[in-house]
N, CA, C and O atoms as a GROMACS GRO file, in nm:
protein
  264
    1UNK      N    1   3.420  -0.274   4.113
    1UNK     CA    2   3.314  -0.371   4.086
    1UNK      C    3   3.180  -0.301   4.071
    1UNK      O    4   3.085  -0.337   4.002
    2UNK      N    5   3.191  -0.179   4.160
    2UNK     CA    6   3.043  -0.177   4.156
    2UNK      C    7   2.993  -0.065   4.032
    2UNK      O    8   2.878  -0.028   4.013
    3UNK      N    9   3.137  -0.018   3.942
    3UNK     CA   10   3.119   0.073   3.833
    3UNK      C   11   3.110   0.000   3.706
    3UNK      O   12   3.089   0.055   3.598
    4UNK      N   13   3.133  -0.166   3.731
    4UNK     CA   14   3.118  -0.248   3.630
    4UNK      C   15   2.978  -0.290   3.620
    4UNK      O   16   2.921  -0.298   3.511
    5UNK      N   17   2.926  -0.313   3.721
    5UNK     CA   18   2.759  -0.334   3.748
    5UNK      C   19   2.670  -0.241   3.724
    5UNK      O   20   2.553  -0.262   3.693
    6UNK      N   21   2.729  -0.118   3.741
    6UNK     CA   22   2.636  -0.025   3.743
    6UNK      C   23   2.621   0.003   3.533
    6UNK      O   24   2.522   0.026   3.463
    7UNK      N   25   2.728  -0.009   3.507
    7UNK     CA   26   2.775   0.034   3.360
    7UNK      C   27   2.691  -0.063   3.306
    7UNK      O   28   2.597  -0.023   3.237
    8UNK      N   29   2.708  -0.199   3.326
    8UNK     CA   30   2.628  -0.321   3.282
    8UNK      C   31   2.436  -0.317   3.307
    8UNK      O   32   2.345  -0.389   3.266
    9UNK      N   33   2.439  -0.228   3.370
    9UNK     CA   34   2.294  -0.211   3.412
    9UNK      C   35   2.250  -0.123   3.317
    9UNK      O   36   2.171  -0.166   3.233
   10UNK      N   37   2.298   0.027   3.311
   10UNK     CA   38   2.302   0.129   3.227
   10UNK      C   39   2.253   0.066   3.044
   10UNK      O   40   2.157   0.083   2.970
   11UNK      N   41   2.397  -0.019   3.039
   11UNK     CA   42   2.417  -0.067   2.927
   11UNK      C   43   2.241  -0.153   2.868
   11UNK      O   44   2.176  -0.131   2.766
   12UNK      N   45   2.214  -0.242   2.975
   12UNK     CA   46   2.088  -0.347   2.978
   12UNK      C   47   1.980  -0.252   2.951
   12UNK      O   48   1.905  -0.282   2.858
   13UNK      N   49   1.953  -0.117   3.031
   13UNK     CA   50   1.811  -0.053   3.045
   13UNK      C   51   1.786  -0.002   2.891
   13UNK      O   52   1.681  -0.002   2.828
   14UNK      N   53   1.917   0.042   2.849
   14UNK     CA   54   1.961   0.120   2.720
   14UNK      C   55   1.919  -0.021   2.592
   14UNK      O   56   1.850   0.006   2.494
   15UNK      N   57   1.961  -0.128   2.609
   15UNK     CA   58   1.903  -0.199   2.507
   15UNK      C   59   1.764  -0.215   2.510
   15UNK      O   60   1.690  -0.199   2.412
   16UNK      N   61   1.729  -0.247   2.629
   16UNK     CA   62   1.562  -0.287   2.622
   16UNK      C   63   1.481  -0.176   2.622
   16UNK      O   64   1.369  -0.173   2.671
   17UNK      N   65   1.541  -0.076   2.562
   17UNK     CA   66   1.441   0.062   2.568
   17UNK      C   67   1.438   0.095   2.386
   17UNK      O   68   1.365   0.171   2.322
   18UNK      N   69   1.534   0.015   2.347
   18UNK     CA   70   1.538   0.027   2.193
   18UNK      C   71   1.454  -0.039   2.143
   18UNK      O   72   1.423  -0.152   2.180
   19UNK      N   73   1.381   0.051   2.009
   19UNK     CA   74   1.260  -0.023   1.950
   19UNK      C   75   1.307  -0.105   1.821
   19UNK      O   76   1.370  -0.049   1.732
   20UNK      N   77   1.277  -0.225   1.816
   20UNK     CA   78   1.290  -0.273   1.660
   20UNK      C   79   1.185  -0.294   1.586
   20UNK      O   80   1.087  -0.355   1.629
   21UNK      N   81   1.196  -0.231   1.426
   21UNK     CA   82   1.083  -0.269   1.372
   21UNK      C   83   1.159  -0.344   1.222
   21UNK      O   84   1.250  -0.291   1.158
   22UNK      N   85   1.086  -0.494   1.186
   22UNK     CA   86   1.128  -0.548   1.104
   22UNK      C   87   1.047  -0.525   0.970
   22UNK      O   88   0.927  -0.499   0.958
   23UNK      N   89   1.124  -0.538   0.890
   23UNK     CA   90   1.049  -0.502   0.682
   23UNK      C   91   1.087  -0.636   0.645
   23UNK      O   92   1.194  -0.697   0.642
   24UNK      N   93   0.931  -0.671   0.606
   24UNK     CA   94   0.978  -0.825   0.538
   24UNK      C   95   0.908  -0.789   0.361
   24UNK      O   96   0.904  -0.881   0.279
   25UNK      N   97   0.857  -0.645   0.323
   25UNK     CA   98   0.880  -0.590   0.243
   25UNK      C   99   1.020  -0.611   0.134
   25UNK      O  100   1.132  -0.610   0.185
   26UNK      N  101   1.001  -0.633  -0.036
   26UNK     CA  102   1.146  -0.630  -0.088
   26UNK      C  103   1.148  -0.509  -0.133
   26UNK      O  104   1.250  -0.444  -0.110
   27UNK      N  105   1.044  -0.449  -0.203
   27UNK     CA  106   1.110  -0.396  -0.318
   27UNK      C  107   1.087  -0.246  -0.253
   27UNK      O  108   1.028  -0.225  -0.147
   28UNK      N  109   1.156  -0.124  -0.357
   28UNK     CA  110   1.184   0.030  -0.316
   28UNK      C  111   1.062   0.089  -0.203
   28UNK      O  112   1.061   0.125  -0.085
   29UNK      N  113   0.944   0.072  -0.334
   29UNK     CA  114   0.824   0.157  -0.284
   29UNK      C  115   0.800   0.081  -0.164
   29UNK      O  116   0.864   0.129  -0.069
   30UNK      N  117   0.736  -0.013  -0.135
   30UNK     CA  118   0.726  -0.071  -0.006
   30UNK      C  119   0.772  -0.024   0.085
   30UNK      O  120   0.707   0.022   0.178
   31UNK      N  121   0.915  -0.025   0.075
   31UNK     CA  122   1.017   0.043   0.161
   31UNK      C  123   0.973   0.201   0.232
   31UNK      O  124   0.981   0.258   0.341
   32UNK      N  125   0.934   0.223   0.121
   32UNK     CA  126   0.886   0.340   0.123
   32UNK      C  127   0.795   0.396   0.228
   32UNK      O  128   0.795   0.474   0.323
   33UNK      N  129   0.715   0.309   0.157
   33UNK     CA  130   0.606   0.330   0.312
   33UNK      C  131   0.572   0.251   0.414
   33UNK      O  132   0.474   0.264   0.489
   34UNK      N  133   0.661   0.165   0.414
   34UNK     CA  134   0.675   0.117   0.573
   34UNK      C  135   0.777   0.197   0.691
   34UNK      O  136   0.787   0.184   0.813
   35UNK      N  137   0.846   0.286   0.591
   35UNK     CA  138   0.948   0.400   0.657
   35UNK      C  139   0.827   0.519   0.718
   35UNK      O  140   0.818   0.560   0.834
   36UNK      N  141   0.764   0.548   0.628
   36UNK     CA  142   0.690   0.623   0.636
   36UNK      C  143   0.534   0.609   0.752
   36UNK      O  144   0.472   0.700   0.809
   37UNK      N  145   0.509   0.446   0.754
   37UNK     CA  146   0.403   0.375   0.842
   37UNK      C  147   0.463   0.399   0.983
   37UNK      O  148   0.404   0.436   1.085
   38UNK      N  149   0.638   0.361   0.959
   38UNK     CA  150   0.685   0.348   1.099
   38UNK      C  151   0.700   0.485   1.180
   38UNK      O  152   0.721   0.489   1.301
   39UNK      N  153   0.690   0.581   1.111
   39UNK     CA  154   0.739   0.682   1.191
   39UNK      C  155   0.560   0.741   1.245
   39UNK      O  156   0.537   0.775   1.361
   40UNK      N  157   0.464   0.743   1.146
   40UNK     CA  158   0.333   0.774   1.213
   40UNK      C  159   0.330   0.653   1.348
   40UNK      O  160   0.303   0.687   1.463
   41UNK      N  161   0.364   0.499   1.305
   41UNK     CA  162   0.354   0.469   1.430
   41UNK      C  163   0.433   0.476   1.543
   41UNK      O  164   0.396   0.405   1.636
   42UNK      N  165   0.547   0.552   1.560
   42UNK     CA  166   0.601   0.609   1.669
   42UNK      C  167   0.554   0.729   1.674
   42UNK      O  168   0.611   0.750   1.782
   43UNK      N  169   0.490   0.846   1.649
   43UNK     CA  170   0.416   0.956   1.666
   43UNK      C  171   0.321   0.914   1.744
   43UNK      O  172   0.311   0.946   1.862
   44UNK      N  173   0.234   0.827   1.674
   44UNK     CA  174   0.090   0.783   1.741
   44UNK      C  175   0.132   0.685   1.885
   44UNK      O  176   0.077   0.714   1.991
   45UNK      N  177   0.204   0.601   1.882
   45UNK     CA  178   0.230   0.499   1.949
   45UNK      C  179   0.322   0.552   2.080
   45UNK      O  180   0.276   0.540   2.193
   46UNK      N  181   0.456   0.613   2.057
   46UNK     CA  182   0.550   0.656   2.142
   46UNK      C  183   0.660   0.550   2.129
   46UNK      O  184   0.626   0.438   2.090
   47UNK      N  185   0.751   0.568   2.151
   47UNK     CA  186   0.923   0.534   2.105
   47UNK      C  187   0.929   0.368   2.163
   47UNK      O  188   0.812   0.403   2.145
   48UNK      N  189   0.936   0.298   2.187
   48UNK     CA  190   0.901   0.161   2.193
   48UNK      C  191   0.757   0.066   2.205
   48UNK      O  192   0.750  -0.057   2.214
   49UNK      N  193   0.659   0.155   2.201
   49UNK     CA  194   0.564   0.100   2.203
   49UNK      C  195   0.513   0.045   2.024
   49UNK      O  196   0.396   0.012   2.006
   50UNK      N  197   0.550   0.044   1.980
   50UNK     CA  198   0.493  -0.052   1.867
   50UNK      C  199   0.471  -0.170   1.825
   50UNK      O  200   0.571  -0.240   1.841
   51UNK      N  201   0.397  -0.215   1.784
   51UNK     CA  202   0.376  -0.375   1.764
   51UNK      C  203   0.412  -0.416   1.642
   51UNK      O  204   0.522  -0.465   1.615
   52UNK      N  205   0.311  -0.394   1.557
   52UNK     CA  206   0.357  -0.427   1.359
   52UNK      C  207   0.322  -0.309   1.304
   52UNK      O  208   0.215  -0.257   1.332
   53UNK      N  209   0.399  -0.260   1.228
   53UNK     CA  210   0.375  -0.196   1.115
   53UNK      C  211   0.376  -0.285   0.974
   53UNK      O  212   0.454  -0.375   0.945
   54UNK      N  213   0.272  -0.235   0.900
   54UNK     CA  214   0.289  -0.281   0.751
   54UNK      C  215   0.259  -0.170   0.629
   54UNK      O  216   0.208  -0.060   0.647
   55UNK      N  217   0.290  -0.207   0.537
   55UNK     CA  218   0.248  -0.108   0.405
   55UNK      C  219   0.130  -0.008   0.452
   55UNK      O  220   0.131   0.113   0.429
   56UNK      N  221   0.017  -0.087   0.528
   56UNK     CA  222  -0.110   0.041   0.522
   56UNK      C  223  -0.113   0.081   0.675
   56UNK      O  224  -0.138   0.196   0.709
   57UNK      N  225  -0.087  -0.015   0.761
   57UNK     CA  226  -0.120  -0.011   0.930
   57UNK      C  227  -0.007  -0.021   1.012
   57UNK      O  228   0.093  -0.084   0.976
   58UNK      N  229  -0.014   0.027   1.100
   58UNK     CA  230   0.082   0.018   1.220
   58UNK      C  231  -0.068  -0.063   1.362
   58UNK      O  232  -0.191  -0.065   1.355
   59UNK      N  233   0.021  -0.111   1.462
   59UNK     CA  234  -0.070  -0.173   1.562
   59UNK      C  235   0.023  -0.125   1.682
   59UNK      O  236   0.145  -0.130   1.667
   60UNK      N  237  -0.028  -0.084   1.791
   60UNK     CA  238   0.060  -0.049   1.874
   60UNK      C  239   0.053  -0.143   1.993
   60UNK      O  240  -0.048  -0.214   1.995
   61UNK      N  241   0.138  -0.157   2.093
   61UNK     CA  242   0.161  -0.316   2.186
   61UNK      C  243   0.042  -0.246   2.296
   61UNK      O  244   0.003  -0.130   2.308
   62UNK      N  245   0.013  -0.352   2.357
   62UNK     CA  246  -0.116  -0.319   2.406
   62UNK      C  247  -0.067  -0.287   2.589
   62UNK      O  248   0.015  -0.354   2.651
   63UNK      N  249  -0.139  -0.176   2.641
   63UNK     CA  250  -0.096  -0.149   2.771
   63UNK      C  251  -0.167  -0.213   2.899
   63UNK      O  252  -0.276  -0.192   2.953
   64UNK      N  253  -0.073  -0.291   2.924
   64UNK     CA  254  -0.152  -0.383   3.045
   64UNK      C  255  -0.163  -0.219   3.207
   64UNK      O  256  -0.075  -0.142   3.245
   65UNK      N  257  -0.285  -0.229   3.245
   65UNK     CA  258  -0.305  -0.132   3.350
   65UNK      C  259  -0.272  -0.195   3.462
   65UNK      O  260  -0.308  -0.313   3.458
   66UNK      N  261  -0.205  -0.158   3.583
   66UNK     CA  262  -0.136  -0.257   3.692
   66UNK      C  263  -0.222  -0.133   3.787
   66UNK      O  264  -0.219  -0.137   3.910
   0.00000   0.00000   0.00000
């Protein structure tokens, strides 16, 4: 039981650490450089911290200080 919980935990930290970024972009070029937007904004930003990227800007999620 407790290698099923632990696996299931593993499994949970591992999704919510994955970043998604959506293209509501159609066509090639666009593509292009929103591939290209997204990766300056994980350089600049760091591996889940991003907010929107678009054709010219990326915005990164804002850090609440605790």
């Amino acid at each position: 039981m407790k290698k099923v919980i632990s696996s299931l935990g593993i499994l949970l930290a591992t999704i919510s650490l994955t970043a998604c970024i959506s293209v509501s972009e159609s066509n090639l070029e666009s593509g292009k450089q929103i591939s290209m937007m997204s990766q300056q904004a994980i350089t600049t930003c760091g591996q889940g911290n991003v907010d929107t990227v678009s054709t010219s800007s990326f915005k990164c999620k804002s850090q609440v200080a605790r």
